[in-house]
N, C-alpha and C positions, 0 to 999 in steps of 0.2 A: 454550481455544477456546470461543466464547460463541457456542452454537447458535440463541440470539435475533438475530442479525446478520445482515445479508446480504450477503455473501459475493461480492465481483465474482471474487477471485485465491483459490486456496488449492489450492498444488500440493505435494507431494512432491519431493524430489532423492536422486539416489544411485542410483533403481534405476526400474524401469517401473511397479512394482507404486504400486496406490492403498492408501493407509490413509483408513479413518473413524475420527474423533473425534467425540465428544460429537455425532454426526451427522450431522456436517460431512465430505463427501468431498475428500480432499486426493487430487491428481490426478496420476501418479507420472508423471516423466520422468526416464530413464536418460542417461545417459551428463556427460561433462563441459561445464563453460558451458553449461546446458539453455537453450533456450528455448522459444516459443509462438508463435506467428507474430502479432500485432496483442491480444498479453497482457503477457508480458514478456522480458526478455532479462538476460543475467547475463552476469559477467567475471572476470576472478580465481580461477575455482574449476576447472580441467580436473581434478582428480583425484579419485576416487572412493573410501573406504572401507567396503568391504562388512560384513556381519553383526558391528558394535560393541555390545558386550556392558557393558551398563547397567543403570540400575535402573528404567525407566520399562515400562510396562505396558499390559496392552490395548492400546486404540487407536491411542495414542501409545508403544508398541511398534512398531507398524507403520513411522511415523516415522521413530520412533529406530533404525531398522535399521539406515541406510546415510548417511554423509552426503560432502558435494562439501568439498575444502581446497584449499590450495596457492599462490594469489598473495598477495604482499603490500600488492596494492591488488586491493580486492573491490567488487562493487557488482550492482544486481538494479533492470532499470529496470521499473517497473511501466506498462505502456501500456493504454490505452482508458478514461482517466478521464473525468469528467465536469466541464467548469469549474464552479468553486463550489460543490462538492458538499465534504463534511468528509470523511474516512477516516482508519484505522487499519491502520497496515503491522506486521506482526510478522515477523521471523525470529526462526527456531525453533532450537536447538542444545542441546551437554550439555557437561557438565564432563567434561576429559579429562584433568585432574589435582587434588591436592591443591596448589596452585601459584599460578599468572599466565599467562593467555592474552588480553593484553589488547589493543584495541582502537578505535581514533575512528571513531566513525560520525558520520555529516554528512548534511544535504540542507541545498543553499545556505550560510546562515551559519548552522544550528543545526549545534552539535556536544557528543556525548556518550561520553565514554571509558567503555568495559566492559570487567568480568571476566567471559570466558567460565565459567572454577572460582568465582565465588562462591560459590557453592553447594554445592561443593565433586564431587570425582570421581565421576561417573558421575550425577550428578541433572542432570533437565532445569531450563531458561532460556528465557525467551523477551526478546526486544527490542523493545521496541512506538516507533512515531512517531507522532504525530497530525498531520495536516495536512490543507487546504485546496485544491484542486487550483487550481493558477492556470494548468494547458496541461493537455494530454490525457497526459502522461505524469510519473513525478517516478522519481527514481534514488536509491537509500539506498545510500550509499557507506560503508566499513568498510576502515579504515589500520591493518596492523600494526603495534605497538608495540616489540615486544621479538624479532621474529625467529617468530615464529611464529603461522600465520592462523589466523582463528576457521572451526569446523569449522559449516557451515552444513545443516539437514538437511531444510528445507521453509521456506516461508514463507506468509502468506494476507497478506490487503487487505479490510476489510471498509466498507460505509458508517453512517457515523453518522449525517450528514444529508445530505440532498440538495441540491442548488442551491437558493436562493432563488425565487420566482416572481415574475415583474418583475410591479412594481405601477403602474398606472395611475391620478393623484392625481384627473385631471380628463379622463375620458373625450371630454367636450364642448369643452376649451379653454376652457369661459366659468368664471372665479374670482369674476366678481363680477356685481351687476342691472344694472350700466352698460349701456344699451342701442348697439347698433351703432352704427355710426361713419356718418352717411348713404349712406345708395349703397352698404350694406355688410350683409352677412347675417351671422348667426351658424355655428358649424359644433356640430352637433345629431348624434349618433352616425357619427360620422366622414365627412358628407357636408357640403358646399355649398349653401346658398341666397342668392339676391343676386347681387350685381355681383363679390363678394371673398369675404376672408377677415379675422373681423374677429379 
């Protein structure tokens, strides 16, 4: 968690209670398929496992307390984007064996298979995407592999960069000294003089 970020999304799942990271307040909502109302919304996850006993610490102890499992198609739509703006989606999870819990995650046609246990039992993971908002909202979808879901236990969304600011090449319309067309004014900070428009 990179407390130099700014942070539109970054909640907690599993339980009501908030954890701070590195600063950052992750923002707890209980129960299964959590959502926010005009933040985000999730699928795949009604079931809850309470106080899972890990190796992660402090803050993200907090986190790692409790996480949402259960469907074999998962997904976490993130809403109130910005078009054109860049960001960075994580979901957060732990290794819940020495094994294979693995996973396709997609938005659109990007797609990346994960082992939740890389890292092996009981270390935390995180899942990062970078994207581009092209509508106000974008959805990280996660397809079980092998029969068994990835245990999900917080996620954030943060911005990299912001939309562009539209650029105006030729405030005045005029590109070149060609003088008006007779009977025809220039257009001189977005106003009219003359018969037209030249």
């Amino acid at each position: 968690v990179d407390n130099t970020k700014t942070y539109t999304h970054a909640y907690n799942f599993g339980s009501g209670a908030s954890a701070t990271i590195n600063g950052v307040i992750f923002t707890g909502v209980a129960g299964g398929n959590p959502s926010v109302v005009n933040k985000f919304s999730s699928a795949g996850l009604p079931n809850a496992f309470p106080n899972d006993a890990n190796n992660l610490a402090d803050g993200t102890r907090a986190m790692a307390n409790d996480f949402l499992y259960g469907g074999p198609s998962q997904s976490i739509t993130i809403t109130g984007l910005e078009l054109g703006a860049e960001y960075v989606a994580t979901i957060y999870s732990v290794g819940w064996e020495n094994g294979t819990r693995a996973a396709t995650f997609s938005v659109g046609n990007d797609r990346l298979t994960i082992n939740q246990d890389h890292f092996g039992d009981n270390n935390g993971i995180a899942f990062s995407y970078r994207y581009i908002a092209t509508d106000s909202s974008v959805t990280l979808n996660f397809n079980q592999l092998e029969g068994n879901s990835i245990h999900v236990y917080g996620f954030g969304n943060y911005e990299l960069a912001p939309p562009p600011v539209p650029v105006i090449v030729n405030p005045s319309f005029e590109a070149d000294a060609v003088p008006a067309f007779p009977g025809y004014g220039s257009i001189t900070g977005w106003s009219v003089t003359g018969g037209g428009i030249n």
